[in-house]
C-alpha positions in Angstrom: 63.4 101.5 102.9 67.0 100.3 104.9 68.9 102.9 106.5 72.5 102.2 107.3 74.0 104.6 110.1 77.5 103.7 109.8 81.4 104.5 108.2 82.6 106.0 104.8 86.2 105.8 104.4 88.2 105.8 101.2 90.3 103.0 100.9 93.9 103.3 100.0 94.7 99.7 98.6 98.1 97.8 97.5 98.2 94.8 96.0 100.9 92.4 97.0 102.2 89.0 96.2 102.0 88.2 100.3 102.0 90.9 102.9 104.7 92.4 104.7 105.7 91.0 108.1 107.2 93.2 110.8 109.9 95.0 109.4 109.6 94.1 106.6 109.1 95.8 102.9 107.2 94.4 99.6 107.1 95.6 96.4 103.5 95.7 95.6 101.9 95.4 92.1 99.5 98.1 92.0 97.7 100.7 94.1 93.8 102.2 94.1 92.0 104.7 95.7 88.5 103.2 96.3 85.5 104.5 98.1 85.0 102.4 100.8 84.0 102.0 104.7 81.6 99.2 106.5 78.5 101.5 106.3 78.7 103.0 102.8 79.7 99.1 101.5 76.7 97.8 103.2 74.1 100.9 102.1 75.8 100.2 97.9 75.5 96.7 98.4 71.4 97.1 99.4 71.3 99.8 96.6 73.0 97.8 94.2 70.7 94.7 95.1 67.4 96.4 94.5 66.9 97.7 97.6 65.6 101.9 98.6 68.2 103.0 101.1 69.2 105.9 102.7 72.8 106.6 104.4 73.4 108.3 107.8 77.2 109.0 108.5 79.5 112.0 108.1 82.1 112.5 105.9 84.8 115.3 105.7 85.5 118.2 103.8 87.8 117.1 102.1 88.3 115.7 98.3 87.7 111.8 100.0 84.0 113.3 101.7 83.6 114.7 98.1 84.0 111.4 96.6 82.6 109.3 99.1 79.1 111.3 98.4 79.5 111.2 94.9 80.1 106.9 95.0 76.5 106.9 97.2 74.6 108.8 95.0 75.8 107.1 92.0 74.5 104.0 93.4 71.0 105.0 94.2 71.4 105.4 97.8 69.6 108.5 99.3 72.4 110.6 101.4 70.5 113.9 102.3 71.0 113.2 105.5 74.8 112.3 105.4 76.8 114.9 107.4 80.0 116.9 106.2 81.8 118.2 108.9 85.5 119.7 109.1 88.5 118.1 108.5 89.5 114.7 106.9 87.3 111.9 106.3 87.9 108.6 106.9 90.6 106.4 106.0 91.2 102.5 105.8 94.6 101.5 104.5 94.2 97.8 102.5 97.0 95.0 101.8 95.5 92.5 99.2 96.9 90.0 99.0 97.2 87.9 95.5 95.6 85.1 96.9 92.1 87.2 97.6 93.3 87.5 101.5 93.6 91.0 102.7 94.6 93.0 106.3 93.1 96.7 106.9 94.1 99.5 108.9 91.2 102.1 109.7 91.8 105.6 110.5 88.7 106.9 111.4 87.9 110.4 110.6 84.9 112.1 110.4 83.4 108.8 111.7 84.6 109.8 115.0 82.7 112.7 115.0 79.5 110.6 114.9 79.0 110.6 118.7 74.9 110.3 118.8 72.3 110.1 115.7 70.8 113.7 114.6 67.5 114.7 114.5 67.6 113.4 110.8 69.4 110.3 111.4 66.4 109.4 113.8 63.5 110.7 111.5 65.0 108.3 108.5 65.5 105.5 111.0 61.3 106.1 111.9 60.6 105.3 108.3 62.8 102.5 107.5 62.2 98.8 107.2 65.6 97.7 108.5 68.5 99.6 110.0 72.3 98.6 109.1 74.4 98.8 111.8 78.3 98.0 111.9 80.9 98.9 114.6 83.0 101.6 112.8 81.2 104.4 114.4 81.7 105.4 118.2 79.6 102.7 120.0 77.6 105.6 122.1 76.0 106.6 118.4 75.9 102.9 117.4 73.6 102.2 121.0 71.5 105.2 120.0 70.5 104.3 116.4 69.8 100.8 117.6 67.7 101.7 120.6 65.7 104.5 118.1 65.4 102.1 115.7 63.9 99.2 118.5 61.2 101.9 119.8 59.9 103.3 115.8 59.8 98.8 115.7 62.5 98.8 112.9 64.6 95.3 112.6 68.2 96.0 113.5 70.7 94.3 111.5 74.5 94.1 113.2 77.7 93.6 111.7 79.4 93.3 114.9 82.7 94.1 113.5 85.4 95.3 114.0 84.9 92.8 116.8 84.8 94.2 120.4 82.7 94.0 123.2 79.1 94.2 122.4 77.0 96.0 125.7 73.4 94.6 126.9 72.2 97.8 125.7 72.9 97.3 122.2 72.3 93.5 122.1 68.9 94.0 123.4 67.6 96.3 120.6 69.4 93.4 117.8 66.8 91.8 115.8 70.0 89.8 113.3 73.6 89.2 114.1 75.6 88.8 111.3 79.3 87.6 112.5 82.0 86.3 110.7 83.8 82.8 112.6 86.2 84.7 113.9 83.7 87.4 115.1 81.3 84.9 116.7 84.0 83.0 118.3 85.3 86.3 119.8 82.2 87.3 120.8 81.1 83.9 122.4 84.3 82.5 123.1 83.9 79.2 121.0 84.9 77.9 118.3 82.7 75.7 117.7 80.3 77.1 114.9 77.1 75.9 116.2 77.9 76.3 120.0 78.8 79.8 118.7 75.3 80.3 117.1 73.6 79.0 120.1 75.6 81.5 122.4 74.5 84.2 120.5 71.4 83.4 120.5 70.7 83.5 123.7 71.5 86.8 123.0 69.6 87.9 119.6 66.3 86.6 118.4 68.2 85.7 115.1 72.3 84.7 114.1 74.0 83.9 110.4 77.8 82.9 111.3 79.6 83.9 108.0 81.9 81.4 106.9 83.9 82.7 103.5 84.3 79.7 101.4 82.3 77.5 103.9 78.8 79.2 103.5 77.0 80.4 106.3 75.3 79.2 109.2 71.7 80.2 110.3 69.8 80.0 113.5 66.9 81.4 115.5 65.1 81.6 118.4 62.2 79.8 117.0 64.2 76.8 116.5 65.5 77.2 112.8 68.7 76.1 111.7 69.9 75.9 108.4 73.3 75.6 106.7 73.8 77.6 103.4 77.0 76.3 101.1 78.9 79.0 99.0 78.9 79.4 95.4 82.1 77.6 94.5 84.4 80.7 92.9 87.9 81.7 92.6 88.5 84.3 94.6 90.8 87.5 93.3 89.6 90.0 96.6 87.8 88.9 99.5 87.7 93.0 100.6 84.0 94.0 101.5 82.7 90.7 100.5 80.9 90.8 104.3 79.9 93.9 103.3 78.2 92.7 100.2 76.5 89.7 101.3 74.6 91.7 104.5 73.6 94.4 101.8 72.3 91.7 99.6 70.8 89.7 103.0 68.9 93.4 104.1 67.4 93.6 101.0 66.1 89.6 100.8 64.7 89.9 104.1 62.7 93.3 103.1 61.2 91.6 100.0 59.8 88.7 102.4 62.5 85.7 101.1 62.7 82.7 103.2 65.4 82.3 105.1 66.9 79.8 103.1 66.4 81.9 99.7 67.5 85.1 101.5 71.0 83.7 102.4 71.4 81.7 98.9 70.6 85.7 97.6 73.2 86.9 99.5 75.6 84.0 99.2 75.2 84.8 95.1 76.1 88.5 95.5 79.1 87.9 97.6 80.5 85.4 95.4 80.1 87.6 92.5 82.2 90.3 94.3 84.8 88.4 95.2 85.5 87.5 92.0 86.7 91.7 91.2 89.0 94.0 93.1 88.1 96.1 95.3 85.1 97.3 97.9 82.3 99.4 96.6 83.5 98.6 92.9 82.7 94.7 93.1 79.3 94.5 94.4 77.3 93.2 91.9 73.7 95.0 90.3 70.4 93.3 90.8 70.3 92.1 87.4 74.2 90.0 88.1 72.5 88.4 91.1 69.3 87.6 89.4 71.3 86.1 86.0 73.7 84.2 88.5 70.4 82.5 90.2 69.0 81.8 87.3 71.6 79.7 85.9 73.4 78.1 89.2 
């Protein structure tokens, strides 16, 4: 089983010729409200992929924490432990832009309520294969489901994102670091894409660079280093796409794919996503991933 301890959020999404600059207003072409948030992206992604997963989080009680719940278990993922606590759940705010661009303002909720892992949270952690981890929660509760996870012997799979310092502490219970470029340069300070990968992994036993319409880039400690293109697609909404191809990656990695075949897997599924609107709503079944391997 993957656990992901991480955000919901609903997502309040405009989409726009171009986004606004300071001060200034657009008239936008449509709006949806969309289940959303790093954590519950990453857990429907898995679930959508074939993957068993369970989500640890908190939403609010509020109609959002109703819906959020209602998108996970609609997907397959297991949310018994999934906390509701008072007042609003968490909100990201999306401009998308009509090239597939987009900018996101989080607000976080309920997600700032998740200071430490519960007793739950760390007896579904003991029994997983892998544990999802982004950086929308506090990073106190982030260090503490990563350190749990390191002692039950469970892989640890970071999104380090929203990017921010990453503490010793956290980086030592890693097993996978999955940054975007801009991530990986921020967290390294290069730009470089492989100096970046060998920062970080001096850091992590194991690194995949995401690079959007470049591929990915994949090193470990061992020595491995491979180079992964990207499905050639037009993009309509690049929202969650991250998201999706981690989910996919999580579930690759639990059914023993080479590393190679695990990124080409997740490579497929994010390509597939981008191709629809918005966040939970794009990420693609099992069978969409399978049919799009099959005839690529």
């Amino acid at each position: 089983m993957i656990s992901v301890f991480g955000s919901a959020n609903m997502d309040l999404v405009a989409y726009v010729p171009s986004a606004p600059k300071l001060g200034e207003t657009v008239t936008g072409r449509a709006f949806r409200t969309i289940p959303g948030g790093k954590g519950a992206n990453q857990a429907i992604a898995a679930a959508r992929a074939g993957g068993q997963v369970a989500f640890l989080g908190a939403v609010g009680d509020d109609s959002f924490g109703a819906a959020l719940r209602a998108t996970l278990e609609e997907a397959g993922v297991d949310v018994a432990a999934l906390r509701r606590v008072e007042g609003p759940s968490g909100i990201a705010h999306i401009v998308v832009e009509d090239a597939g661009g987009n900018s996101i303002i989080v607000v976080p909720g309920a997600n700032g309520r998740v200071t430490e892992p519960s007793g739950d949270d760390l007896s579904v952690i003991a029994g997983s294969s892998a544990l999802l981890l982004q950086l929308e929660l506090p990073m106190e509760a982030v260090i503490g489901a990563a350190q749990a996870a390191q002692v039950s012997g469970v892989a640890v799979i970071l999104t380090p994102a929203p990017a921010q310092p990453l503490p010793e502490e956290l980086l030592d219970a890693v097993s996978l670091i999955v940054p975007n470029e801009h991530e990986a340069a921020a967290i390294t300070g290069l730009t470089d894409q492989d100096k970046a990968l060998d920062a970080l992994l001096e850091r992590v036993p194991e690194a995949v660079i995401t690079l959007g319409s470049e591929g990915a880039l994949y090193g470990s400690r061992e020595g491995a280093r491979l180079r992964v293109p990207a499905v050639r697609v037009k993009a309509v909404d690049t929202t969650a796409a991250g998201d999706t191809f981690v989910g996919a990656l999580s579930v690759a990695r639990s059914e023993g794919m080479a590393p190679a075949d695990a990124l080409h897997f997740a490579s497929v599924a994010a390509s597939i996503s981008v191709q629809r609107e918005g966040a939970s709503t794009s990420m693609p079944t099992r069978a969409e991933i399978d049919a799009a391997l099959n005839t690529g």
